[in-house]
C-alpha beads as a LAMMPS data file, in Angstrom:
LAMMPS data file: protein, C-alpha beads

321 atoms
320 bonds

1 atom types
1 bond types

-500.0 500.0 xlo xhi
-500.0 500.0 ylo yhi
-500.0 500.0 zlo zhi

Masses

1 110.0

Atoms # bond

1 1 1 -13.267 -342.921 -334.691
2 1 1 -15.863 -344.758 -336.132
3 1 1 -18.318 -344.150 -333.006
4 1 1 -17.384 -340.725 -333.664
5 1 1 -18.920 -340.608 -336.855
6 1 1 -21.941 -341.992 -336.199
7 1 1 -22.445 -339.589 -333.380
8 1 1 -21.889 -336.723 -335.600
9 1 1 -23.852 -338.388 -338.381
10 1 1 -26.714 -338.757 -335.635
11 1 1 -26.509 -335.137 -334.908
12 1 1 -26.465 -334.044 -338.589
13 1 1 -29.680 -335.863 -339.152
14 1 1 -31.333 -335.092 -335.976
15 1 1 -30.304 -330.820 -336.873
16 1 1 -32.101 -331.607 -340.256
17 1 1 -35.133 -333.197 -338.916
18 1 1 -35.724 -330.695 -335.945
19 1 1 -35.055 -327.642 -338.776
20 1 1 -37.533 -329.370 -341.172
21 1 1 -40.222 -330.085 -338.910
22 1 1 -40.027 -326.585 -337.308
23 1 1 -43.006 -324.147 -338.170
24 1 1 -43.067 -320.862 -339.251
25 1 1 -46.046 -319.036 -338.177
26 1 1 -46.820 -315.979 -340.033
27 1 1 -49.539 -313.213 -338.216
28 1 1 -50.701 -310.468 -339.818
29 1 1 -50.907 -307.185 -337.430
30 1 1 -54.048 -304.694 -338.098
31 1 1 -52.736 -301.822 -336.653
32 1 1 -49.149 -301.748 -337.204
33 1 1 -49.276 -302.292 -340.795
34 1 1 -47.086 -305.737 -340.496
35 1 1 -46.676 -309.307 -340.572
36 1 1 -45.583 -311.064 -337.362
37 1 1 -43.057 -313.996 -337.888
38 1 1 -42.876 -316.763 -335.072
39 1 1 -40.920 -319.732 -334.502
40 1 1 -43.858 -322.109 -333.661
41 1 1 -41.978 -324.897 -331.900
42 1 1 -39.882 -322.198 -330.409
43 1 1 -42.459 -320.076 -329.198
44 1 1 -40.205 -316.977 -330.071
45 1 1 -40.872 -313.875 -332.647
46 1 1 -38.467 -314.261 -335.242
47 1 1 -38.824 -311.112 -336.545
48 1 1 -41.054 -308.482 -337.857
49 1 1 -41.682 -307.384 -341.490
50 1 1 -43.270 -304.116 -342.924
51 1 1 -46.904 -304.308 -345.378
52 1 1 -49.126 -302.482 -346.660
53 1 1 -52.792 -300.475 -344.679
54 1 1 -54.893 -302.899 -342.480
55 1 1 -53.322 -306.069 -343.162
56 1 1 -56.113 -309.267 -342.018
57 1 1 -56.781 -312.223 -344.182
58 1 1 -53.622 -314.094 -345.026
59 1 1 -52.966 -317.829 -346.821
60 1 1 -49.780 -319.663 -347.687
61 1 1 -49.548 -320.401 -351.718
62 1 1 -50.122 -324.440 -353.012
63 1 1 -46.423 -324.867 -352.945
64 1 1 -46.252 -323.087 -349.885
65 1 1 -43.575 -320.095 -351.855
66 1 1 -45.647 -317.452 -351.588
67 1 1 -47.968 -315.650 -348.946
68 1 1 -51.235 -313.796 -349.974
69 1 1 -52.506 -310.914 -347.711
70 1 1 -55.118 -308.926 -347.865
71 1 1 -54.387 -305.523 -347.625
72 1 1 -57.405 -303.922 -346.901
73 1 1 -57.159 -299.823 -346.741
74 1 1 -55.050 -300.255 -349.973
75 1 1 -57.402 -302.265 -351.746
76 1 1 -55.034 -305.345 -352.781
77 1 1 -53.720 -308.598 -352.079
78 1 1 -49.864 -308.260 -351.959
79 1 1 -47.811 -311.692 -352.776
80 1 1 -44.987 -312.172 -350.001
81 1 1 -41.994 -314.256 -350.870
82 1 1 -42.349 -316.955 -347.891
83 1 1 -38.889 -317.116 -347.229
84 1 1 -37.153 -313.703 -348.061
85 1 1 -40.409 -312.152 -346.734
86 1 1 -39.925 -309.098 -349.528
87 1 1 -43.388 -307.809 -351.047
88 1 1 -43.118 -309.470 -355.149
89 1 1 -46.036 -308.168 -356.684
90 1 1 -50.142 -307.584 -356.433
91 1 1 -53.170 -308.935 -357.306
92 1 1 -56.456 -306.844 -358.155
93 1 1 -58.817 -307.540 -355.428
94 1 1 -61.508 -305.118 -355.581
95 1 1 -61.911 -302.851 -352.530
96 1 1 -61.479 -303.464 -349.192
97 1 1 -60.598 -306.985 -349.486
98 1 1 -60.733 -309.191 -345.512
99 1 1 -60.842 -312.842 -345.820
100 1 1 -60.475 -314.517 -349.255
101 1 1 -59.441 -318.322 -349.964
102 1 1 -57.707 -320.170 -352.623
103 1 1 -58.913 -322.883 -355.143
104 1 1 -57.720 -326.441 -354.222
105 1 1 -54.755 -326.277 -357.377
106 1 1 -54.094 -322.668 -355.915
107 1 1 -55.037 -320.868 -359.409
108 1 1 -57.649 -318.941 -358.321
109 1 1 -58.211 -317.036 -355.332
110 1 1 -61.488 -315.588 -354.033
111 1 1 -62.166 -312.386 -352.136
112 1 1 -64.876 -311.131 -350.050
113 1 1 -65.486 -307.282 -351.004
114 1 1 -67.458 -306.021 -347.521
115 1 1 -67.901 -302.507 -349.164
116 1 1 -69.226 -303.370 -352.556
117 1 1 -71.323 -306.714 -351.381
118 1 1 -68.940 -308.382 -353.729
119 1 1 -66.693 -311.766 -354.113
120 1 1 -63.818 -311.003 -356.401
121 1 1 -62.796 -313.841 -358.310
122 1 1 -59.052 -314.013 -359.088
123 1 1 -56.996 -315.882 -361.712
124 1 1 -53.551 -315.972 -359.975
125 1 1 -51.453 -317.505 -363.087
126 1 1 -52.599 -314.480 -364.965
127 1 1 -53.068 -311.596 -362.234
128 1 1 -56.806 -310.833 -363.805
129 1 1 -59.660 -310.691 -362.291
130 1 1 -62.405 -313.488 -363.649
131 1 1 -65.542 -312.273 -362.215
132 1 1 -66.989 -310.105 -359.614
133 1 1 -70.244 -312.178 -357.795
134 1 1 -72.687 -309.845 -356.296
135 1 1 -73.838 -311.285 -353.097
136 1 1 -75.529 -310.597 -349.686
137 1 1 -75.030 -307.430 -347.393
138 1 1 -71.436 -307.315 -346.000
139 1 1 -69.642 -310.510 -347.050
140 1 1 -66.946 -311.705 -344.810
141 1 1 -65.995 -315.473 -344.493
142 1 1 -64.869 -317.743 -347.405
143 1 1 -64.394 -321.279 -348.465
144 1 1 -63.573 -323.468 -351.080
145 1 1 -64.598 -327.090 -350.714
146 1 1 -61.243 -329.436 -350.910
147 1 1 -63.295 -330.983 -353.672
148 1 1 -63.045 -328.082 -355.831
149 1 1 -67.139 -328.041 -356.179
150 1 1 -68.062 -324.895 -354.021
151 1 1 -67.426 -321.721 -353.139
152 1 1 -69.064 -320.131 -350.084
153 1 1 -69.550 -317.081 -348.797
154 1 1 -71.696 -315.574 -345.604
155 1 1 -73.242 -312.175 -346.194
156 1 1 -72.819 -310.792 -342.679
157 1 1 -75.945 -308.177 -342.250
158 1 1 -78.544 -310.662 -345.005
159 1 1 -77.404 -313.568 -342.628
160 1 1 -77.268 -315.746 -345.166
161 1 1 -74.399 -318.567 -346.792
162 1 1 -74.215 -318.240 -350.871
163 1 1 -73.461 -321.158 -352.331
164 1 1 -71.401 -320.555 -355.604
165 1 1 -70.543 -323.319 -358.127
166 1 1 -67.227 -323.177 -359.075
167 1 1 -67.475 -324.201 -362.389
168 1 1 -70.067 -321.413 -363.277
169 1 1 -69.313 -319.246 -360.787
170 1 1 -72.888 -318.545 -360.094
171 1 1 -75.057 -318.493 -357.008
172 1 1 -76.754 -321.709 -356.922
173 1 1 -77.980 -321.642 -353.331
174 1 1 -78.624 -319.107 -350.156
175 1 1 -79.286 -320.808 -346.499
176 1 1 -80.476 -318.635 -343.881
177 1 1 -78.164 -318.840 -340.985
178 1 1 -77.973 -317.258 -337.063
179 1 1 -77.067 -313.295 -336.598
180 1 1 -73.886 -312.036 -338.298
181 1 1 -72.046 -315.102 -339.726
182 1 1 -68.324 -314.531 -340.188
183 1 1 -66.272 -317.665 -340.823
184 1 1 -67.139 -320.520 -343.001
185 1 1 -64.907 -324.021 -342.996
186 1 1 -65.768 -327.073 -344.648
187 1 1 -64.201 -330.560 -343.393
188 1 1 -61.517 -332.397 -345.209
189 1 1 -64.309 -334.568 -347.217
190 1 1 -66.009 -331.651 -348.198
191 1 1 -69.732 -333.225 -346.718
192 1 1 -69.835 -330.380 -344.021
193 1 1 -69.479 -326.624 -343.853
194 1 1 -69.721 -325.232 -340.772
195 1 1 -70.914 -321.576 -339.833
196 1 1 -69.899 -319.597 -337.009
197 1 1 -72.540 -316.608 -336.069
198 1 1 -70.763 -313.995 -333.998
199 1 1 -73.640 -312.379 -332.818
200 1 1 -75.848 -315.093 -332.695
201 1 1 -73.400 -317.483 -330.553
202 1 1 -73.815 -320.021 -333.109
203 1 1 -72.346 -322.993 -334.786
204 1 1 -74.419 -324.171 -337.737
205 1 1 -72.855 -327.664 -338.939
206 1 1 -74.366 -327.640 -342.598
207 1 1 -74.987 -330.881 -344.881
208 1 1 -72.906 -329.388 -348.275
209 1 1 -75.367 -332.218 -350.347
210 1 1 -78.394 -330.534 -349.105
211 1 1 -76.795 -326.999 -348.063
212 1 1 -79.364 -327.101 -344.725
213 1 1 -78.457 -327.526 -341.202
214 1 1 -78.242 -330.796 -339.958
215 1 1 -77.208 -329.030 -336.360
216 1 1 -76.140 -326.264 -334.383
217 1 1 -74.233 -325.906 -331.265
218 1 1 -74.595 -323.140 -328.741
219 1 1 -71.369 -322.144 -326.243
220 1 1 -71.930 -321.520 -322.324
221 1 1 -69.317 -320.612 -320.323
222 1 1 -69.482 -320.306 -316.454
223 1 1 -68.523 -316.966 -315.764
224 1 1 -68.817 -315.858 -318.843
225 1 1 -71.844 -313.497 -319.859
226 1 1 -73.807 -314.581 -323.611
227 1 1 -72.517 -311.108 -324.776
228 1 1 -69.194 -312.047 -324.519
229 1 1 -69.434 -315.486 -326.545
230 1 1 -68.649 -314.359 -330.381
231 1 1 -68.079 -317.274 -332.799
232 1 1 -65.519 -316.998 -335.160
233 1 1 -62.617 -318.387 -336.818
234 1 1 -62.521 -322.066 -337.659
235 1 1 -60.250 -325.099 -337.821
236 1 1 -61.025 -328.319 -337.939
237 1 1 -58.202 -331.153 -338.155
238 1 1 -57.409 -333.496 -341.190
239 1 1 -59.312 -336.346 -339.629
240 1 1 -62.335 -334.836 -339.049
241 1 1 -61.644 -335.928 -335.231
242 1 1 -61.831 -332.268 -333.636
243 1 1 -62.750 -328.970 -334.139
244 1 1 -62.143 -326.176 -332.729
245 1 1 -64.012 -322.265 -332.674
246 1 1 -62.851 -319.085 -331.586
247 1 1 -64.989 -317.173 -329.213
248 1 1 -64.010 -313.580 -329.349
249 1 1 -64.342 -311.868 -326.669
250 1 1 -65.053 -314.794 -324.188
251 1 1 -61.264 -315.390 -324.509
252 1 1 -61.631 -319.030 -324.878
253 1 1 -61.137 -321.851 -327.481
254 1 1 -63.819 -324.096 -327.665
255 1 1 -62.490 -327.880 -328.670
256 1 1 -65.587 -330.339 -330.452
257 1 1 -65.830 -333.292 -331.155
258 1 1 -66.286 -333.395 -334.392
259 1 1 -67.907 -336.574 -335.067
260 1 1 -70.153 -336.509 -332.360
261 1 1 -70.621 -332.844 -332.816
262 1 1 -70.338 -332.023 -329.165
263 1 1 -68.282 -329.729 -327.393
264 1 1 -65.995 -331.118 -325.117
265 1 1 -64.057 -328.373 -323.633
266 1 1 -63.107 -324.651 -323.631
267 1 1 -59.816 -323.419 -323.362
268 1 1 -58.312 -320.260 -321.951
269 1 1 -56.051 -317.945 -324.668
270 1 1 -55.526 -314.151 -325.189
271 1 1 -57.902 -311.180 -325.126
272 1 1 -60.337 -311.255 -328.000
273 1 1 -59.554 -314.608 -329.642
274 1 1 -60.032 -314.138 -333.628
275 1 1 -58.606 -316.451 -336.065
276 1 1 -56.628 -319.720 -335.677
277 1 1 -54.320 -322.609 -337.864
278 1 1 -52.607 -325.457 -337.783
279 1 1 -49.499 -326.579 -337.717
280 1 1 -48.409 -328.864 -340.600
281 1 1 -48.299 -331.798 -338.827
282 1 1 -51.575 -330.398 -337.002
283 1 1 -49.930 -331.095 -333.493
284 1 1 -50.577 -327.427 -332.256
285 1 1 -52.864 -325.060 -332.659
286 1 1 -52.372 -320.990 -333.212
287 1 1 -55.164 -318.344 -332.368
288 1 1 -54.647 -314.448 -333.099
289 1 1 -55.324 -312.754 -329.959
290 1 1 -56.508 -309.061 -331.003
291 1 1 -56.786 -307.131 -328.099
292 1 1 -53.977 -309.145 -325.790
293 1 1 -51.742 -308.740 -328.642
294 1 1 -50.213 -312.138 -328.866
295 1 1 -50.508 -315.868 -330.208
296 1 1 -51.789 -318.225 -327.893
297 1 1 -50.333 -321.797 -329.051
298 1 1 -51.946 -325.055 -328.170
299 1 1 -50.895 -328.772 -328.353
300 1 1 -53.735 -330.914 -329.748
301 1 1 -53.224 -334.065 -328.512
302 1 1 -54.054 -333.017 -324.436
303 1 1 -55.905 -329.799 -325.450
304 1 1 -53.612 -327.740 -323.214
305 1 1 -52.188 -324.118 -324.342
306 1 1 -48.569 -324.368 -324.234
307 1 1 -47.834 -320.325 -323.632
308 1 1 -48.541 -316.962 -325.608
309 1 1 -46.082 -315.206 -327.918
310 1 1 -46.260 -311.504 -327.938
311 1 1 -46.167 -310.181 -331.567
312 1 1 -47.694 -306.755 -332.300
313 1 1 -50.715 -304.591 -331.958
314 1 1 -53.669 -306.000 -333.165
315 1 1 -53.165 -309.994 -334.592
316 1 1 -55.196 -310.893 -337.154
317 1 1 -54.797 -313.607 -339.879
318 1 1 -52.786 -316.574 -339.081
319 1 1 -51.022 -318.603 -341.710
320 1 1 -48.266 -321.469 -341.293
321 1 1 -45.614 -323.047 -342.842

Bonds

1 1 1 2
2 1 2 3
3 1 3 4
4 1 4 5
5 1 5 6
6 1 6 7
7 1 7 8
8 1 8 9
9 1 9 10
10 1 10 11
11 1 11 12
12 1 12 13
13 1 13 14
14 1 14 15
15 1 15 16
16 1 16 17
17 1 17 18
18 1 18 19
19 1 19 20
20 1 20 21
21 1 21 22
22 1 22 23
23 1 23 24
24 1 24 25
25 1 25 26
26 1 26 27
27 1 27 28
28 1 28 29
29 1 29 30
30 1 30 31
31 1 31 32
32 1 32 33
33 1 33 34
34 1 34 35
35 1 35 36
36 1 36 37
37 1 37 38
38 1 38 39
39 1 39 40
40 1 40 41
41 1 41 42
42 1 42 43
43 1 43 44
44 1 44 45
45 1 45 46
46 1 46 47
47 1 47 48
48 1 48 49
49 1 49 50
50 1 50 51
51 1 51 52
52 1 52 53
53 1 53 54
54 1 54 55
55 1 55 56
56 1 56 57
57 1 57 58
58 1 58 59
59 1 59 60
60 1 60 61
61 1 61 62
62 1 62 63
63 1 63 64
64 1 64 65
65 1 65 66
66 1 66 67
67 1 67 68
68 1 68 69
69 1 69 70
70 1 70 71
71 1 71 72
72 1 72 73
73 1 73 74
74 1 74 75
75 1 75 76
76 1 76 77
77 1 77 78
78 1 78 79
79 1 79 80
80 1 80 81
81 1 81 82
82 1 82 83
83 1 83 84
84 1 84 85
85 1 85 86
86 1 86 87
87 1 87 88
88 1 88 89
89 1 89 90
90 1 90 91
91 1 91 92
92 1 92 93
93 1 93 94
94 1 94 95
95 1 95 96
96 1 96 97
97 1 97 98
98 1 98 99
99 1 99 100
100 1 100 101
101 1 101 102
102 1 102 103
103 1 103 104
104 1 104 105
105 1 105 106
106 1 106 107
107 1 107 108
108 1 108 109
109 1 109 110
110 1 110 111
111 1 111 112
112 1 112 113
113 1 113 114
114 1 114 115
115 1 115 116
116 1 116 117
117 1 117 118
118 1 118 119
119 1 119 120
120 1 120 121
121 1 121 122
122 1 122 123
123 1 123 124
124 1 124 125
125 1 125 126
126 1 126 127
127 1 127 128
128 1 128 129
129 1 129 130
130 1 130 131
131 1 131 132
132 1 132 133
133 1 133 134
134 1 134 135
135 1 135 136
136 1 136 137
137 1 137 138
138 1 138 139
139 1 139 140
140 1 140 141
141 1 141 142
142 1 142 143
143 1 143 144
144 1 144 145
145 1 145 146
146 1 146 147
147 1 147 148
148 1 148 149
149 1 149 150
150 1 150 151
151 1 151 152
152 1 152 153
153 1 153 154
154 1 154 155
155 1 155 156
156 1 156 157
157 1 157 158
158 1 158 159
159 1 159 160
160 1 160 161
161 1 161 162
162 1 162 163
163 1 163 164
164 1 164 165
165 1 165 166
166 1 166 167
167 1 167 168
168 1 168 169
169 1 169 170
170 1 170 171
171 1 171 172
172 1 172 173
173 1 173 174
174 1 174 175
175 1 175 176
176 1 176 177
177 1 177 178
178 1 178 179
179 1 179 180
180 1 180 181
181 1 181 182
182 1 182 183
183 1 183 184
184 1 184 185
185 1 185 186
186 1 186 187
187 1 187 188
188 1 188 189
189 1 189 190
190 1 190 191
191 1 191 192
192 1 192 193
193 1 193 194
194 1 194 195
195 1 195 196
196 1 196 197
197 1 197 198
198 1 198 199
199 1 199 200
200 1 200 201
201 1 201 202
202 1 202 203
203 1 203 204
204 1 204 205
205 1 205 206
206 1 206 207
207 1 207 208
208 1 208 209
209 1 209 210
210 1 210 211
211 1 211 212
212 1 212 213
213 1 213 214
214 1 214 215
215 1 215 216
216 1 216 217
217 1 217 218
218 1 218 219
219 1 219 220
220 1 220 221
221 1 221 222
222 1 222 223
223 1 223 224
224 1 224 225
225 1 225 226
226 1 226 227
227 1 227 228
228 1 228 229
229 1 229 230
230 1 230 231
231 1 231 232
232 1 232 233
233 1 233 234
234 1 234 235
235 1 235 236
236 1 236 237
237 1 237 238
238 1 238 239
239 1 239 240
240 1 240 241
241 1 241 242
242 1 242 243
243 1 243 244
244 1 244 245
245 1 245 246
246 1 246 247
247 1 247 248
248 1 248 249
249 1 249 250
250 1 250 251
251 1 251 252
252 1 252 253
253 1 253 254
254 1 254 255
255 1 255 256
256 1 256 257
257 1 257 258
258 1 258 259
259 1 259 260
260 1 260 261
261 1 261 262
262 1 262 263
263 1 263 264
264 1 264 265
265 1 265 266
266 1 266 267
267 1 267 268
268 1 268 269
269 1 269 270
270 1 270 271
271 1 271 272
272 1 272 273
273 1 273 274
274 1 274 275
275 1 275 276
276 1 276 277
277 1 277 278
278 1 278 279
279 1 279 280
280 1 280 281
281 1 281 282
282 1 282 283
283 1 283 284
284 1 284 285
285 1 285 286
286 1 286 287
287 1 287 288
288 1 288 289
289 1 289 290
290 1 290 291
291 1 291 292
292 1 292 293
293 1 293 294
294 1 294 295
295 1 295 296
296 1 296 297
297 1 297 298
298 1 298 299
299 1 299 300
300 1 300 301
301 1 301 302
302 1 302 303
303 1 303 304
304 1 304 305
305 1 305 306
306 1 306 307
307 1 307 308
308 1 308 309
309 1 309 310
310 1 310 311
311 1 311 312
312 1 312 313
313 1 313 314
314 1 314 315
315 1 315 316
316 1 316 317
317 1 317 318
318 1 318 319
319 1 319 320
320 1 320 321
């Protein structure tokens, strides 16, 4: 009897740790107006949930209860309960809102406006909106530094990174960057942004102290024509260990090492790689595959991709829990 119970108090503990430490991976689908939700360590699509026009940038909450999406043909970011996955309420986002990012304490979230040439600054306690920042020809990527200092955006057509101080929420610096930046990341100790150029085939590693380049990293891929090598999304890991860019249409994952700022190896995904994140524990790694329609998922300790989970037309944002 007693053997008994500790096997069944064994397998009540081991149920609670594998349900904890599973992760919910939540993809945001362009064209079919939805959000994608996949069982990460599974590698199975849970289920899929109804939003609002041209769904893209997406971002868990601080505590993790609530999702932010960027609705972009409706103009607004809708608030997603992370667990019943029902649509709670709206926040004013100016129009045609992509990628935005949230403050370090999570009250304040800030939009790029491509239309208007715009970052929308949003107080999320209060639903208002703070300030509107005029800023370079189609903005796209966005990024707060973890140490609450900066904002950045790049201005996709000027080809430039505005640096905004958070505090004032004015434009304190512009750096000239490659052709057509898109996504901006900086590392965990906020001394580093770095700058993918899409059409440039860039990656500009940039000194946040001095807000210049201290270098830049070009992709080559055998079999794989320059045209087809579009930086992208970012993620680089907790440790500032390894990076990791998505190359568009190229199809690949390229892995850095992100101390040595070298790249190391590419890796094979889905059809027009765009976005990627995390898990919590940062053990594997999720790219939105746009054209192949699925989630490639990787395992960052032997940089191999594990499989692809089909989810919907179009995969956009990534976001996980």
């Amino acid at each position: 009897m007693k053997q008994a119970k500790k096997l069944l108090g064994a397998f009540v503990l081991y149920s609670f740790f594998s349900t904890s430490w599973a992760d919910t991976v939540f993809i945001t689908l362009e064209k079919d107006n939805a959000l994608a939700i996949v069982d990460g360590k599974a590698g199975k699509l849970i289920k899929t949930v109804k939003l609002g026009q041209r769904p893209r940038g997406i971002m868990l909450s601080a505590d993790g209860s609530k999702l932010y999406v960027a609705a972009s043909d409706d103009d607004t970011i809708q608030v997603i309960d992370s667990n019943s996955y029902s649509i709670v309420g709206e926040l004013p986002s100016g129009e045609d809102p992509e990628t935005f990012d949230l403050s370090p304490d999570g009250t304040r979230l800030y939009v790029s406006n491509e239309d208007d040439d715009l970052v929308t600054v949003i107080d999320t306690v209060n639903q208002k909106v703070v300030k509107e920042i005029a800023v370079g020809v189609e903005p796209e990527g966005i990024a707060t530094s973890p140490d609450g200092k900066w904002v950045v955006n790049s201005s996709e057509t000027t080809n430039m990174i505005h640096w905004i101080d958070t505090e004032s929420l004015d434009i304190v610096e512009n750096t000239l960057v490659d052709q057509r930046p898109r996504a901006v990341k900086f590392t965990a100790d906020s001394k580093q942004l770095w700058v993918t150029s899409e059409v440039g085939g860039v990656l500009s590693v940039l000194d946040a102290k001095t807000q210049q380049a201290v270098k830049k990293l070009t992709f080559k891929i055998r079999g794989v024509t320059a045209e087809q090598i579009q930086p992208v999304g970012i993620a680089i890991d907790q440790a500032g260990r390894w990076g990791y860019v998505a190359l568009g249409p190229a199809n690949r994952v390229a892995v850095i090492d992100a101390k040595k700022l070298e790249i190391v190896d590419y890796l094979l995904v889905g059809q027009r790689v765009w976005n990627l994140a995390f898990s919590p524990d940062q053990s594997r790694l999720y790219t939105t595959n746009g054209v192949s329609n699925d989630v490639s998922i990787i395992n960052t300790e032997n940089h191999k991709v594990l499989k692809s989970v089909a989810v919907g037309r179009y995969p956009w944002g990534v976001a996980v829990k």
